[in-house]
C-alpha positions in Angstrom: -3.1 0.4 -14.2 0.3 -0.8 -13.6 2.6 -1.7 -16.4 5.4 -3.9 -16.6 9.0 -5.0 -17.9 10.5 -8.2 -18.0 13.7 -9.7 -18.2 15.2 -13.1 -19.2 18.5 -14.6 -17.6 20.7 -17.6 -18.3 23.5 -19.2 -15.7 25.4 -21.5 -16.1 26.2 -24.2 -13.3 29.2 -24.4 -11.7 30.8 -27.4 -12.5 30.9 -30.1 -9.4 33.7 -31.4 -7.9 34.4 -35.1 -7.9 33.7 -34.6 -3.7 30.5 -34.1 -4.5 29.5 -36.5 -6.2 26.7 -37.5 -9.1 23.4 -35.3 -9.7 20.4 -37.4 -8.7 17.3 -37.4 -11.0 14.2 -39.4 -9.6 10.8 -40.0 -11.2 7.6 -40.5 -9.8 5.1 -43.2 -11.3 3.2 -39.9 -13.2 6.4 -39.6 -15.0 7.3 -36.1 -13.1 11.0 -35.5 -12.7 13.2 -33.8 -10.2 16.6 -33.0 -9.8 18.3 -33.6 -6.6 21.5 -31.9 -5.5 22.4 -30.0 -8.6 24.0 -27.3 -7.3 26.0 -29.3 -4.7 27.1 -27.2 -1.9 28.4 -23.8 -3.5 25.1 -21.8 -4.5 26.1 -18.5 -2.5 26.4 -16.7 -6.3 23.1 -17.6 -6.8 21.3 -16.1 -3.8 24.1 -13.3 -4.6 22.3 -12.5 -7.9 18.4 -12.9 -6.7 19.5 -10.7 -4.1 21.0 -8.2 -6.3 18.1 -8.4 -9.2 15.5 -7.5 -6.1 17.4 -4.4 -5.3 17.1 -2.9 -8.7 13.1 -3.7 -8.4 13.0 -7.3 -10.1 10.8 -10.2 -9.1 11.6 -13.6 -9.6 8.6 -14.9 -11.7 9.5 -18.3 -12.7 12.7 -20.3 -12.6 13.8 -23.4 -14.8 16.9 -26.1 -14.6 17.9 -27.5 -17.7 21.3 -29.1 -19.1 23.7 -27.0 -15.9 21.6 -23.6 -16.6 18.9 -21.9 -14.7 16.6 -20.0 -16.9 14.9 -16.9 -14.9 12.2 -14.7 -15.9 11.5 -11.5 -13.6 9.2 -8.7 -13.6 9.5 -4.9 -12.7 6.8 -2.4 -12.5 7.8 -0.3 -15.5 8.2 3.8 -14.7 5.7 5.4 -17.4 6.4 8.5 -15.8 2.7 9.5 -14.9 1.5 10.2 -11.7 -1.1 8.5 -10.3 
């Protein structure tokens, strides 16, 4: 049976430039929210990071926006050292 680590992660938003104008938050008659445009154009660092997480054996499990930071929980299988 496979065991398994996880990590938490917080980051922070880059602020946006004036250029780029106002985050757009719309609501549907259900009263579910989304945020549109919140990381404007620059978001390079964050595929940077997912990418690097995967090569030390993370997976993304869930994500969350909130107040300019990203929450994200990720999984590893976790070495026990037995062999299977």
């Amino acid at each position: 049976m496979e065991e398994w680590e996880y990590q938490i992660t917080f980051h922070e938003l880059p602020q946006r430039s004036p250029e780029e104008g106002e985050k757009i938050i719309k609501c549907d008659q259900a009263g579910q929210c989304l945020v549109h445009d919140a990381f404007g154009t620059d978001i390079h660092w964050l595929e940077d990071h997912f990418r690097e997480q995967g090569q030390k054996g993370w997976e993304l499990v869930q994500a969350g926006y909130h107040h300019r930071e990203i929450l994200c929980i990720w999984k590893r299988t976790k070495d026990t050292g037995k062999k299977g």
